[in-house]
C-alpha atoms as one frame of an Amber mdcrd trajectory, in Angstrom:
protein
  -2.501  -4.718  -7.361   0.219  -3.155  -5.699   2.876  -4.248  -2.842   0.531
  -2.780   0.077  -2.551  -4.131  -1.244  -0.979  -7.713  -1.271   0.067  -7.279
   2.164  -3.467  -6.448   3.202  -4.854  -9.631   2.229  -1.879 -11.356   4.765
  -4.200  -9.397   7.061  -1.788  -7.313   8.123  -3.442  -3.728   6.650  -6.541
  -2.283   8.059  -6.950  -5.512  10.682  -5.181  -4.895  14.009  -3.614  -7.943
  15.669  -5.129  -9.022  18.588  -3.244 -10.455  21.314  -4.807 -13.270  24.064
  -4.383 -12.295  27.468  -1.336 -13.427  28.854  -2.166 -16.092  30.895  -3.188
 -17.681  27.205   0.395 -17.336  26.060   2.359 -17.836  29.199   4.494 -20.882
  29.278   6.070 -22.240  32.806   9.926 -21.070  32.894  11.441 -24.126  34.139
  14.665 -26.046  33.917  13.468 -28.808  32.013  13.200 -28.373  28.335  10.838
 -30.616  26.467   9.231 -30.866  22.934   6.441 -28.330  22.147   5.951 -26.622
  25.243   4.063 -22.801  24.486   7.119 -20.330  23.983   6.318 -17.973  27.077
   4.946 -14.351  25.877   7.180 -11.475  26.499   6.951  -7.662  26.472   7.218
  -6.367  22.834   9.731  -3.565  24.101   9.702   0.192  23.709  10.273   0.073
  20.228   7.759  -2.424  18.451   6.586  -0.607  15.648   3.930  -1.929  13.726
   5.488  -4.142  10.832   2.034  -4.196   9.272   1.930  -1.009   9.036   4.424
  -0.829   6.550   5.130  -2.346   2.852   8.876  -2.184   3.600   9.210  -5.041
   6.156   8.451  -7.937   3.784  11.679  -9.198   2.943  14.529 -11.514   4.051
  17.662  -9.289   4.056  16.858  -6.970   6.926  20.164  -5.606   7.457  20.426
  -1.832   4.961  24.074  -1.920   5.107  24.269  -1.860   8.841  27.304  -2.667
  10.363  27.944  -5.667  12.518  28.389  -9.214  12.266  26.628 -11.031   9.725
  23.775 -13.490  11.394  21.776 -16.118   9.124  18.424 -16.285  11.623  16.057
 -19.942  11.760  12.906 -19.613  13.243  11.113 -22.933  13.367   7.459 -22.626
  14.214   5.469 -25.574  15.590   1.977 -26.101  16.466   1.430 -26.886  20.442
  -1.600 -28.953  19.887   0.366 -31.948  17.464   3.780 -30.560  17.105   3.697
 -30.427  13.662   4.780 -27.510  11.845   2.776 -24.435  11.279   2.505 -23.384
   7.651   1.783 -20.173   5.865   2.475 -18.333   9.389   3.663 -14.601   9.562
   6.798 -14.341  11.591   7.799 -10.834  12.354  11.483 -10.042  14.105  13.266
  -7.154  15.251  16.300  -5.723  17.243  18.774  -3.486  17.592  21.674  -2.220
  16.130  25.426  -2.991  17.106  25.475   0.073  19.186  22.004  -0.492  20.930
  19.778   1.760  18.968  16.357   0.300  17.081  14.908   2.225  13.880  11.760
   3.960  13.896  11.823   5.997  17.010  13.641   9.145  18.183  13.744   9.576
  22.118  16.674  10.081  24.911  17.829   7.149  24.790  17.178   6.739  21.230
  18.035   9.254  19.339  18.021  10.228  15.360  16.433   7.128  14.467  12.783
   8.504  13.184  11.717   7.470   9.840  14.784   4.515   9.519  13.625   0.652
   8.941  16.489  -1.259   9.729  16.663  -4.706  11.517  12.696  -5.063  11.347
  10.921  -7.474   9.337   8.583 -10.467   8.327   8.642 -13.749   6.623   5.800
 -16.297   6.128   6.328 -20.217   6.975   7.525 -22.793   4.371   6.305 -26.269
   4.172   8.998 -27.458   7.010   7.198 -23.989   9.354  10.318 -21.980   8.712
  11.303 -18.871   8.323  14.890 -17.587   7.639  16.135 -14.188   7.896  19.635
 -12.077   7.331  20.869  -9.825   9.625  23.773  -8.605  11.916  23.887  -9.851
  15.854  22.122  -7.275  17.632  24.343  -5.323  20.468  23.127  -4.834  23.782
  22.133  -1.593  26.088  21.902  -0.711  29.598  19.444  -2.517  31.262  18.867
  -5.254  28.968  20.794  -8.338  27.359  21.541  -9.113  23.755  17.830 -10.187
  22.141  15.689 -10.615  19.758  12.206  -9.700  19.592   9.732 -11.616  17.811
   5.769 -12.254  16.671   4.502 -15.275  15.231   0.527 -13.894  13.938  -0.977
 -16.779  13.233  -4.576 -15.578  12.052  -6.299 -11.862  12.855  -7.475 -13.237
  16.064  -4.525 -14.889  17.681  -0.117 -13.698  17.530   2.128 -14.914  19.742
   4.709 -12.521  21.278   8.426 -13.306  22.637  12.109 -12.643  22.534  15.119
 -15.119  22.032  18.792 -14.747  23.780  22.051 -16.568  23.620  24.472 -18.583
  25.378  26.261 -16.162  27.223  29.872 -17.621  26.698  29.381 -17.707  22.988
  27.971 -14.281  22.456  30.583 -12.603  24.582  33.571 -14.581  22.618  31.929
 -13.221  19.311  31.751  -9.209  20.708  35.339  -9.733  21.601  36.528 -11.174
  18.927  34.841  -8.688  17.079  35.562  -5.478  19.325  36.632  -2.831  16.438
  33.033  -3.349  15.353  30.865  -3.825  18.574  32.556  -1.307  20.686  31.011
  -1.367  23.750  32.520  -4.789  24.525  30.898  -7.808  26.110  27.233  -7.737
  27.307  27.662  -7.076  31.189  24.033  -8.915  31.670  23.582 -12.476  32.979
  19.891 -13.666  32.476  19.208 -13.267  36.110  19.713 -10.107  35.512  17.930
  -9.097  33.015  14.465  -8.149  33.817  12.642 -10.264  30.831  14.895 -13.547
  31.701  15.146 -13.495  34.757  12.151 -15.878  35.501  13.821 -18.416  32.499
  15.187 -18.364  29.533  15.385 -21.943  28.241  12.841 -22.030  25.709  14.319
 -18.784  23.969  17.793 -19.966  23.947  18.714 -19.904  20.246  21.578 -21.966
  19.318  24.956 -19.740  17.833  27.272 -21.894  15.006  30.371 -20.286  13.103
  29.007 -19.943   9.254  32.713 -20.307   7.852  31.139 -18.888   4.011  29.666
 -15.902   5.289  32.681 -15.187   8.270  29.303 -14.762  10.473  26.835 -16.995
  12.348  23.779 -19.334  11.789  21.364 -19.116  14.584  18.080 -20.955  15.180
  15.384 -21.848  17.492  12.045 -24.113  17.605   9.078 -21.959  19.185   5.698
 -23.587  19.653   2.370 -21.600  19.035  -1.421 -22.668  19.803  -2.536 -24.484
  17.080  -2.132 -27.812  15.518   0.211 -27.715  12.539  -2.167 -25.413  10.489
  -3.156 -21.858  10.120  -5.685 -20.937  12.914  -8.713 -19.045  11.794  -9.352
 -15.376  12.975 -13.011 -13.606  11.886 -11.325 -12.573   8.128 -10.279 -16.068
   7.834 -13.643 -17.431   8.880 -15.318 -14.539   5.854 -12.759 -16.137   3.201
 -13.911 -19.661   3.994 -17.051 -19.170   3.405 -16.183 -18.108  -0.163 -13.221
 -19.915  -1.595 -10.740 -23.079  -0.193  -7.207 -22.376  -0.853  -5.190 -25.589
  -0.833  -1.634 -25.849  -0.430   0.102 -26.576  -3.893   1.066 -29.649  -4.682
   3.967 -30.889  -5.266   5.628 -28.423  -2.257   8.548 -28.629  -2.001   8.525
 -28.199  -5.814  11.557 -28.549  -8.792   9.969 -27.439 -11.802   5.909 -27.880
 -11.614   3.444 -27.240  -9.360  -0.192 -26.792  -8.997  -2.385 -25.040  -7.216
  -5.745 -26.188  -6.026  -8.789 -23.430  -5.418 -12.372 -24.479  -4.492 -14.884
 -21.615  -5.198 -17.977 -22.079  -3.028 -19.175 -18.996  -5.574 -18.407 -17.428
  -8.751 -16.547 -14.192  -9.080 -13.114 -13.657 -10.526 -10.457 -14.440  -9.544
  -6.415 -13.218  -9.375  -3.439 -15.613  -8.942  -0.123 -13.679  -8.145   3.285
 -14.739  -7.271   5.521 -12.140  -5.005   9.181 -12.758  -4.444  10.449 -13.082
  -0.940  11.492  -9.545  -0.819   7.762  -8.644  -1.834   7.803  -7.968  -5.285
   4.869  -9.062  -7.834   6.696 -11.618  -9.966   3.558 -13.476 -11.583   0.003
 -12.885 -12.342  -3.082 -14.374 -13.447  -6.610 -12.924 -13.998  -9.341 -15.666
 -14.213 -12.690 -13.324 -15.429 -15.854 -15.421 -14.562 -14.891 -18.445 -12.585
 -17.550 -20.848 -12.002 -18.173 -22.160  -8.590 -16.312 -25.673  -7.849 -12.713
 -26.521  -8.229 -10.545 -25.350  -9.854  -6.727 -26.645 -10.527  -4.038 -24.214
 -11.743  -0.882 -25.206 -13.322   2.187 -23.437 -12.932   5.119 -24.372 -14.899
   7.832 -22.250 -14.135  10.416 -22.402 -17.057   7.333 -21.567 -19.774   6.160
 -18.915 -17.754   9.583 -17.926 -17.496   9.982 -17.609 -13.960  12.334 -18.608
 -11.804  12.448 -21.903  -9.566  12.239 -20.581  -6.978  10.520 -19.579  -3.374
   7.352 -17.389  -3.715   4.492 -16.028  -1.746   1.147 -16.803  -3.722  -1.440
 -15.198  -3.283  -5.536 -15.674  -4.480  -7.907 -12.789  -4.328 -11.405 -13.347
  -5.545 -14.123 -10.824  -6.027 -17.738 -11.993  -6.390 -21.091 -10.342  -5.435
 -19.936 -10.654  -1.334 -16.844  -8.613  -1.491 -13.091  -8.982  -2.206 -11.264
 -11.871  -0.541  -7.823 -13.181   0.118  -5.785 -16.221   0.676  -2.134 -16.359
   1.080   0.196 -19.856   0.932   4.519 -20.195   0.496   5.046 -22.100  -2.673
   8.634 -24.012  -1.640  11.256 -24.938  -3.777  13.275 -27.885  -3.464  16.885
 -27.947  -4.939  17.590 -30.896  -7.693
């Protein structure tokens, strides 16, 4: 199977996402800040494009050589319902370039930028619901302050839409101290004046630290989704269930061993593989004949000769209903 046929069984080929109305999403913009409160929905922007749409977007390092400073990005996703954290999530970002321009489109105010795929992409949730990400810190334009967009799709009937800013003191010190690269100086914006913040900000405030390694900046923020700690269940969720149970493996966080747990409600066959976190097939398994009931796999990495390491694992079974697909993080804990 290749790189866009795994993707398609995140349910991210051939299944649009559907968002609730946004009244669903909408969280009140106040000033005072508590624990899981629904991360308010927000406009996806002129310049979305589809991340599903393409195989390129699966990966950590979003940056392709662009220029800017270097930001290490946390996105902690929680469910609303128990504030617990949401595993096996996909969390799309993307944002502009140090000079204000996004990849994908070619307008006016966006020009020569067809066809490019930079500062876009999409991580699923560990075991803790995070994601992490590498990129630069996105410039500004007219009209709107520094951001970040962002999607959390939590199953093929429910994403969550939004955008995260920063202090404004902070991100101003780090254009200026940085001018030679982000040369249209500080962001003029305040959030009252920026037509998406405006109303509030304080539940997309991500936090901005000096990363003295990198020279850069580590940057994270807690958003809370409808749910309760677990992947919600869309109608190809609901079609897979019906078929085959996907456990998490156990031990996750693993060092050197794990296993994963599959319960077949029906024979078929059935194909274990193991992608790397920039999307490439590292692993696979092909199980010819599987007899309904459980099923343990054991995976030892050093004598498959494999990495410890983070992976994206992925079970598709095939039996006399159709082809189906589950798709869980495999974490790795350091020694």
């Amino acid at each position: 199977m290749n790189k866009r046929e795994f993707l398609k069984s995140l349910g991210v080929l051939g299944a649009a996402s559907v968002l609730p109305s946004p009244g669903l999403l909408a969280a009140p913009k106040n000033d005072e800040i508590t624990s899981c409160v629904l991360i308010p929905s927000e406009t996806a922007g002129p310049f979305p494009l589809d991340l599903t749409a393409n195989t390129t977007f699966f990966r950590q390092d979003i940056r392709e050589g662009k220029a800017g400073v270097q930001l290490n990005l946390k996105l902690k996703i929680l469910g609303l319902g128990n504030c617990l954290p949401m595993q096996n999530v996909r969390v799309n970002i993307w944002h502009c370039d140090k000079d204000g321009l996004y990849s994908g489109y070619s307008q006016t105010n966006n020009p020569g930028q067809a066809g490019l795929t930079y500062l876009r992409g999409y991580q699923i949730t560990d075991a803790n619901g995070e994601v992490n990400f590498i990129t630069i810190f996105p410039g500004w334009y007219t009209g709107r302050i520094c951001h970040i967009h962002f999607q959390v799709y939590v199953s093929s009937s429910y994403s969550a839409v939004s955008q995260l800013t920063f202090d404004l003191t902070a991100k101003n010190a780090l254009y200026t101290s940085n001018s030679g690269v982000y040369t249209k100086g500080v962001d003029p914006l305040t959030y009252s004046s920026d037509n998406i913040f405006s109303d509030g900000y304080q539940y997309q405030l991500a936090t901005l630290t000096p990363n003295s390694t990198t020279g850069g900046y580590d940057s994270t923020l807690e958003v809370s989704v409808q749910g309760n700690g677990t992947v919600g269940f869309g109608q190809l969720e609901k079609q897979a269930a019906k078929n085959m149970l996907v456990g998490q493996n156990y031990p996750n966080p693993y060092t050197d061993k794990t296993t994963l747990p599959i319960e077949l409600l029906l024979p078929g066959d059935v194909t274990i593989r193991l992608y790397d976190l920039q999307g490439r097939e590292c692993y696979r398994k092909n199980m010819y004949g599987l007899e309904a009931g459980k099923h343990r796999i054991e995976m030892n990495f050093a004598e498959l000769d494999l990495a410890t390491s983070t992976y994206a694992w992925q079970t598709e079974l095939k039996n006399a209903n159709g082809v189906f697909h589950d798709l869980k993080l495999i974490t790795h804990a350091s020694k």
